[in-house]
Each structure stands twice: as structure tokens, then as C-alpha cells.
N, C-alpha and C positions, 0 to 999 in steps of 0.2 A: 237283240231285236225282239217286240212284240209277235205273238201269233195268236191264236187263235185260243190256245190252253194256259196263255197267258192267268195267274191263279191270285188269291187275294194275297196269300204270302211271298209270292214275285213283285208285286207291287212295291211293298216296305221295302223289301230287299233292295229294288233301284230308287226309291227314298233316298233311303239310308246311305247307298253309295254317293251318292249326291250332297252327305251331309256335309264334308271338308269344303267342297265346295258353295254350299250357302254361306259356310263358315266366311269363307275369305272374297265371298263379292260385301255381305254387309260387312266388313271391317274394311274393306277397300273405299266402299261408300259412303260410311260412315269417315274415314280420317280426311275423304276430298264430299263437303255436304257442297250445297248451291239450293238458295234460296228461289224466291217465284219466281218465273219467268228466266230464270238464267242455269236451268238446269242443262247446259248445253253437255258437257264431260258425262254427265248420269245419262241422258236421253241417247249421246253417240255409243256410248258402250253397248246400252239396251239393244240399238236397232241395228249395230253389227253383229252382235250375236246371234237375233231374230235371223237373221237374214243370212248367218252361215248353216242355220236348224232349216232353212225352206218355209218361211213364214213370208209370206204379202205385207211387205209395211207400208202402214201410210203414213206420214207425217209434213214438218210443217207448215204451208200455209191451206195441205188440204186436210190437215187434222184438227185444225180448229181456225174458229173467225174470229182473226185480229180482231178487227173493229166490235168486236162485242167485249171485247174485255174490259173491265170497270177501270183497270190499273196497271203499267206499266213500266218497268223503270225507263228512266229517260236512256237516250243514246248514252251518254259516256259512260254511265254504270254500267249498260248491255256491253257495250264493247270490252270493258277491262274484264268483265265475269266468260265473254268470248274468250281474250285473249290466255286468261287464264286457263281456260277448260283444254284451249289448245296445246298448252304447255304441260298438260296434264296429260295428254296423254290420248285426249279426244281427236276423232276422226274427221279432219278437216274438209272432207267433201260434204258429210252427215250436217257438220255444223254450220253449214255456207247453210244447205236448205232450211234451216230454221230460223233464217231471217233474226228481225228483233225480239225475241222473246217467244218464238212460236216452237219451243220444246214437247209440245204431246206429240204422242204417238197411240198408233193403234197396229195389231199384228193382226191378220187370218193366217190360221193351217185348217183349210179344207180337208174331208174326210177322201180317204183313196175312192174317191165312184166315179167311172166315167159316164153316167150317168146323172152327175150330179154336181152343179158347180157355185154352191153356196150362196147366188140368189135367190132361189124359192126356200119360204121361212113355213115351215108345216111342223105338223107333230112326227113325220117322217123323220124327216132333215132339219132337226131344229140348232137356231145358234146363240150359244151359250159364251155370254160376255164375262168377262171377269176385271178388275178396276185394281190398280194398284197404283198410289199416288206417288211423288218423286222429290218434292221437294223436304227444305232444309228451313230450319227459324233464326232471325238473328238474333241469337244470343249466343253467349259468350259460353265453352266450356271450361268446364274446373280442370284444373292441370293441379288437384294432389295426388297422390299415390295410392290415395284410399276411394279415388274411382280409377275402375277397374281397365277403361279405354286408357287412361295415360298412364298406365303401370303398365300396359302390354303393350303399348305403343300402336294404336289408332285411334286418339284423342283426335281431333280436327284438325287439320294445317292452317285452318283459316281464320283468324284474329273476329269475333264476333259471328261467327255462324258454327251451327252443329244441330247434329240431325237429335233431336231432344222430345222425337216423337214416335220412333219406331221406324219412317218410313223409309232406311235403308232398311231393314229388316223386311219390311211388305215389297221393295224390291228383287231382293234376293229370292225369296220365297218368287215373285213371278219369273225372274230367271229361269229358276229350280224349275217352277211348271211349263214353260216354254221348253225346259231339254224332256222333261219327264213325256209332255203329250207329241213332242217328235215320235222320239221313242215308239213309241204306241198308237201312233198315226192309224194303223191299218185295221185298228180294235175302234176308232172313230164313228160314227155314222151324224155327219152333220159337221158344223163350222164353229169351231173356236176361236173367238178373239179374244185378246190381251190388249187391256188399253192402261196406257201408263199416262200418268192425268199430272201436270206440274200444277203447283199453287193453289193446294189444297187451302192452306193454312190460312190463307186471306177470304176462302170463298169465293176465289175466282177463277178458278182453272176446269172447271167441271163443265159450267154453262157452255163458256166457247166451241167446246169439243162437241155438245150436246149436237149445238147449231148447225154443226161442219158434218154430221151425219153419222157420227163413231156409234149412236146406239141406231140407224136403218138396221130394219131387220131382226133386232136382236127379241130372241124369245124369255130367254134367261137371263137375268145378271147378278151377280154374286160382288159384293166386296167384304175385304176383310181389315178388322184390325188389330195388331199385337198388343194387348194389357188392355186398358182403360178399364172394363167394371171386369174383366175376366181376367183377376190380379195375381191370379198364382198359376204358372206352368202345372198342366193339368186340367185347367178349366177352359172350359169351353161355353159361349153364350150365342147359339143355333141361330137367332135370330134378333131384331133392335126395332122398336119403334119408338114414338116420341119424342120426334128427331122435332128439335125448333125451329121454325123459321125465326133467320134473322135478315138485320141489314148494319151493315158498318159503314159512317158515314165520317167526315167530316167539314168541320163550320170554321169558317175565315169571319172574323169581325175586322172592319175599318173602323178607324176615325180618324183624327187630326193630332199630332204632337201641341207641345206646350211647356214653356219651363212652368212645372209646379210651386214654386214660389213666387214668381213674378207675374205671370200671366194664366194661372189655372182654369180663368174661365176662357179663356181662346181654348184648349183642348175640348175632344170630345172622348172620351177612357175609354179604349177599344177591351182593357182586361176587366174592367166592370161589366160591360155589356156580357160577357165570356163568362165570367163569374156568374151574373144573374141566371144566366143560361142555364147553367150547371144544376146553380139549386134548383130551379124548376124543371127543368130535366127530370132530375132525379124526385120530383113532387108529380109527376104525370099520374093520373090515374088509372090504376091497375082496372081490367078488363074482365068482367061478371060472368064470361063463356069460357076463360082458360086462362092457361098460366101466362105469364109475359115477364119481360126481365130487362132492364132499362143498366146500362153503365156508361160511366166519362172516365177512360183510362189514360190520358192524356192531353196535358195545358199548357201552352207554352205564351210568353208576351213578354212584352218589356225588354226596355234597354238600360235604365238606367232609375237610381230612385229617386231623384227630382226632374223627371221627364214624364208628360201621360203620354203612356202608350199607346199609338196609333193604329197596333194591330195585336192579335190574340189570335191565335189558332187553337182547336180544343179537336178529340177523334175520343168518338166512342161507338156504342153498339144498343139496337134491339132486338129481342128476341119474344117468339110468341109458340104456343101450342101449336098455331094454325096461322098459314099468310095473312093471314085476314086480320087476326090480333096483330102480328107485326106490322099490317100494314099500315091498323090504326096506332100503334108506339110512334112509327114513325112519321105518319101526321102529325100527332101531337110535339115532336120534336121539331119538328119545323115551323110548327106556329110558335112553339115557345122561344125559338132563337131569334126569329125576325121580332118577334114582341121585346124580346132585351135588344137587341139594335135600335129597334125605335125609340125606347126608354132613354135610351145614352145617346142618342143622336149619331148613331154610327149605322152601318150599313155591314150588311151579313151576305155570305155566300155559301152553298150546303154541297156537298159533292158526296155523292157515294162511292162507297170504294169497296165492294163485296157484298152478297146476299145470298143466301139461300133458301129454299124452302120450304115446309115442312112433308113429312113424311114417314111410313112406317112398312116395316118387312113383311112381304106376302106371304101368306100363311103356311098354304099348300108348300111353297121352297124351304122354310124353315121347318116346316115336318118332316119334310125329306133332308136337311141336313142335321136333323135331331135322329133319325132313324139311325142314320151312316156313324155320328159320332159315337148312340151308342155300340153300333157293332164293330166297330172298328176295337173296341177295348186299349185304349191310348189314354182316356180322359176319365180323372177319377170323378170332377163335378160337372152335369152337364143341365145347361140351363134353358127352357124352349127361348123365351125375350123376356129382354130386360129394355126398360125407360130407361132411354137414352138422355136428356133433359138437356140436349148440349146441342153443337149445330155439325153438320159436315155436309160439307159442298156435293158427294154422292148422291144426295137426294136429288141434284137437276137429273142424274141420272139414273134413279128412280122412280119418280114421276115418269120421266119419258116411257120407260118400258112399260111402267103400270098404262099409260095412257094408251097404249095400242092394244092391249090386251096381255102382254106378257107379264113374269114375273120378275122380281126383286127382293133380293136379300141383304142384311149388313150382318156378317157375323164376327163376334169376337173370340180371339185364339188367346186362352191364358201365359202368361210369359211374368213369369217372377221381376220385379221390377227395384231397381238401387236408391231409387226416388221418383217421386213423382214425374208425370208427362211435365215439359217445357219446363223443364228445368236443370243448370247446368250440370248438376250428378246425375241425369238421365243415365241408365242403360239398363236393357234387357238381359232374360237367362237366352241364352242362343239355342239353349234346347229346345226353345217353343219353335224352331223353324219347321225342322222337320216333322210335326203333329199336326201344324198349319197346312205343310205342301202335300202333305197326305191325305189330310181332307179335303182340298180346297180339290186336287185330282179326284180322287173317287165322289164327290158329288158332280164336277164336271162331266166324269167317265156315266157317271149314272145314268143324268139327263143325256145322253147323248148314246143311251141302249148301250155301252157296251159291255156283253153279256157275259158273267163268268168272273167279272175282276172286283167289283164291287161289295 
């Protein structure tokens, strides 16, 4: 139990005890992933544990607003990734309350005052968020012997999904701090939330929760991620700005069938119009005030090769320095697609399917996790911020907090890596867990005065 002489070298030490067990939640997690919206098995573990520590959960349909989400799987995909979770192992009352797809969650552990019950947001009693995302990518993992998850046996059970991004690992690590600020509850002054965010990946999981109130009140918020520019276990990068706005959309072209050699001019070529699209897409005029970044990562049409195809679907993405450039990318995409429709006599439809926005770490919170890292003596490289040049759905939740007056961090925790992010020989050193849950604690612990541990 925490007290009051509770010391800097007490701290690592319940770390460190805690390390078998980061160990075996992210291998747990990692061999059962679940993609967006159907993180039902990840999300019920999380908020039974929460809720055997004395943590306030909130989740379901008051943890975030259906109706804002860009994208959903339809019922019968929710269902079978339900039934699945429940065979897994998931807590069948937990996963009734999350409905279709409504897997966030959010935890408070108010500080012991009775005097004091984690409504009022001061310099006093301040509350100090932290974001940990949950989902899985579909993609497929490698099953040779020369990565390391199916030589030890927690490769994925599941045929086309695997966690190929870290985020069992940024779960565990929040487990880890969930038992760690139990623990130490009574060293607390102020309210700690843990907010566990599904469907990072698409850039859709962050807004809804924004909207449902997960960041009210929040003075601090920290997120973290394992690897990406903090490549080697050991490094540490304190802070991220130059987060892109983006928006990922996609375009349906109509037109009419037709046998191609008997009747070609009855068709109207839906993969022409599609095609046109593309090259002009990608001919959009780059933006005189910042960067911007235009792709078509995906085409599909046709039925057969003496048939015009009637339809063409195409999904790609913009990204900008600033919403403003994105905003203008993706005008410009939109007049370019309906112009190739008109051109081929076809008809176009545009649906967005994820967006984020742009954003950058507050200064004052990354000076204070640049002080901690250095004093902690754990990280051999430590970096204030690095340009980020990529997009992550945090920044709704960054924005938010900057907009009330609070602050905001994304910081990156080094983790030696087997291959690249999103890709099937992903995996991490597991020894970045514990460098992560110890700072990611003692900058928590900080902002929230408690004195003597830090």
C-alpha cells in the first residue's frame, strides 16, 4: 500500500512487479486482436478489471455518440465479432451494454478527499486524462518461426486481423497504470481518467467519445505511442506536433452495362469515370501555405472483359499541415470526381469514412515530460518533439482540451521493433512496457502534486 513516504525507488519497484503481468495481458491481447468497433472481448476485460481496482466506468452508449461515427460495421459482422468475444472469454453483461459497436470506455479514480468529488477542474484538484487506443488492423499475420509471436505462441487466432500497431501493448501499459494509481490512490490530489478509445485506425473512434463528454473537465491529457519515430527501446520523444489533418473518403461511380462488342455505345464505363478520377486526384494542386498529401489506395470494378462496367468504387485519403489545407484537398476531390462522372455519363457518390484534425503537443506538458524522462535515468535518447507528418485520431482529443484552456501531449515511448508498423512481422521489445508505465505514472503523479514520488 501507498503512504505518504511512499519514495522514487518504491515506485519502479511496483513497476517492475507488475512487469509478468504487462507481459501476459499484451500477449493475451495480442493472440485475440478485434478490429474497429468490435472490440467487444478487449473493452470487457478492461472494464472488469477497472471496476474490481474501484474505478467509475463509463461506457457504452454514454461513452460515446453512435450517431457521430462516420462508419460502422453492418449487424452481421457486429454480431459474429459479439459472438466471438463472448466465446472468448468476454463478460457477457459488459458486452450487452455496448450495444453495436459502442466499445469505448472511460474510467475515474478520484483522489481520497472528502472534501472533494472530482467535479470542480482547478489548479487545486486538477484531472489528468490519459488515451489508450484498443483496436486491431485487418491484416493478416505471418505464421513463420522467424517472428517471434508464432514461435512463442501468441500469433493471432484470428484469420486476417492482428494487432500490427502496438495497441495491445498501449493497452497493457493502461491496465498496468490502472492497478499502479489504485495502489497509490491516497498520494492522489485530483481525478484520473483512463479513456480506452476503439478505432483509432480509421480515424473514427476519438470524435464520438469527444462528443459524449470523455474529455468535460479534463485539464491534462497525455497519449502515448509505442515505436513509430522513437525506434529503439531507450528512446523516448517527450512530445509530437505536426499531426495532419486528414479525411478518408470514398467515391461509388454509376453507369449503365453493355456488351462491348455488340452494343458499346449503349454503356456508360463506370471504371473510366474512376480511372479519370484517380489521375486527376492525384494532379490536385499542392497548397502555397503547407504541406498536403493526396492518395488512391484502393479500385475495384468490373465484371467481366467484354462487359462495361456499370460500377467502380475507388477509397482513398487527404491530408493537410492545417484543416484548412485538408479542407481545401478535399474540395478539390470532389469537384474532380463529379467532373469524371459527368465526362462518362455516369453518376458519382462521395461518403466519408474518417477524419481528423490537425494538431500539436503543448509545450509547457512536454517540458514537464522532458524533465521526468530525464530524471527518471531509464532513457538513453531523449527528444523535446518531433514532426509527426502522419495523422492520429487523438488530436479530436487534443483540440478539445487545448480549446478550454487545458493542456495536451502525444508522447512516443522507444520499443525496438521486428518490422515495420502495419505490417504482418510486426512486433515489439516488450521491455518498452515498463519505461512507458513509469513515466506515463510519474508524469500523471506529478500533475496531480503528489509529493515525494516523482
Amino acid at each position: 500500500m501507498a503512504n505518504s513516504h511512499t519514495s522514487k525507488a518504491d515506485l519502479r519497484s511496483l513497476v517492475r512487479t507488475l512487469e509478468p503481468q504487462l507481459i501476459a495481458w499484451r500477449r493475451d491481447l495480442h493472440q485475440h486482436p478485434e478490429s474497429s468497433f468490435t472490440e467487444y472481448r478487449t473493452a470487457s476485460l478492461i472494464a472488469q478489471h477497472l471496476q474490481t481496482l474501484g474505478y467509475a466506468v463509463t461506457m457504452g452508449a454514454q461513452a460515446q455518440r453512435g450517431q457521430a461515427r462516420l462508419w460502422v460495421p453492418d449487424a452481421q459482422h457486429s454480431t459474429a465479432a459479439r459472438q466471438w468475444a463472448l466465446a472468448q472469454g468476454a463478460n457477457p453483461a459488459l458486452v450487452q451494454r455496448m450495444g453495436n459497436g459502442l466499445t469505448g470506455l472511460w474510467a475515474d479514480l478520484v483522489c481520497p478527499n472528502d472534501n472533494y468529488d472530482g467535479t470542480d477542474c482547478c489548479e487545486e484538484y486538477p484531472l489528468v486524462a490519459l488515451r489508450f487506443d484498443m483496436d486491431a488492423l485487418e491484416l493478416p499475420e505471418a505464421a513463420s518461426q522467424t517472428h517471434r509471436p508464432a514461435r512463442e505462441a501468441f500469433a493471432s487466432c484470428r484469420a486476417g486481423l492482428m494487432h500490427a500497431c502496438g495497441h495491445d501493448g498501449h493497452v497493457a501499459v493502461g491496465l498496468g497504470l490502472a492497478s499502479l494509481l489504485a495502489q497509490l490512490r491516497p498520494l492522489l490530489r485530483g481525478t484520473v481518467r483512463l479513456i480506452f478509445q476503439p478505432a483509432e485506425e480509421g480515424g473514427i473512434g476519438a470524435h464520438p467519445m469527444e462528443l459524449a463528454g470523455a474529455l468535460h473537465g479534463v485539464d491534462y491529457l497525455i497519449g502515448m505511442h509505442l515505436g513509430i519515430q522513437a525506434e529503439h527501446t531507450g528512446d523516448v520523444v517527450c512530445g509530437t506536433d505536426c499531426f495532419l489533418a486528414t479525411t478518408t473518403f470514398e467515391i461509388t461511380f454509376t453507369g449503365s452495362p453493355a456488351h462491348a462488342g455488340m452494343a458499346p455505345q449503349e454503356g456508360k464505363n463506370a471504371l473510366l469515370a474512376a480511372t479519370t478520377a484517380v489521375q486527376n486526384i492525384h494532379a490536385i494542386t499542392r497548397h502555397g501555405d503547407g504541406v498536403s498529401r493526396i492518395n488512391i489506395g484502393q479500385l475495384r470494378s468490373g465484371d467481366a472483359p467484354n462487359i462495361i462496367p456499370p460500377q467502380a468504387w475507388l477509397c482513398g485519403e487527404t491530408r493537410g499541415i492545417s484543416t484548412a489545407i485538408n479542407d481545401f484537398m478535399m474540395g478539390e476531390v470532389e469537384r474532380m470526381a463529379h467532373a469524371a462522372a459527368q465526362m462518362w455519363g455516369c453518376e458519382c457518390s462521395i461518403r466519408r469514412i474518417g477524419e481528423c484534425p490537425s494538431a500539436a503537443s503543448s509545450t509547457k506538458l512536454t517540458d514537464r515530460v522532458q524533465s521526468i524522462a530525464k530524471s527518471m535515468g531509464l532513457f538513453r535518447n531523449i527528444r523535446h518533439t518531433a514532426h509527426f507528418w502522419a495523422s492520429e485520431d487523438f488530436t479530436w482529443l487534443m483540440n478539445a482540451v487545448q480549446k478550454t484552456g487545458g493542456q495536451a501531449v502525444f508522447l512516443q515511448v522507444g520499443a525496438k521493433r521486428s518490422a515495420g508498423h502495419h505490417t504482418s512481422y510486426f512486433d515489439f521489445d516488450e521491455q518498452a512496457l515498463c519505461p512507458a508505465l513509469e513515466l506515463l505514472a510519474r508524469v500523471t503523479l506529478s500533475t496531480l502534486n503528489a509529493q515525494g514520488i516523482v
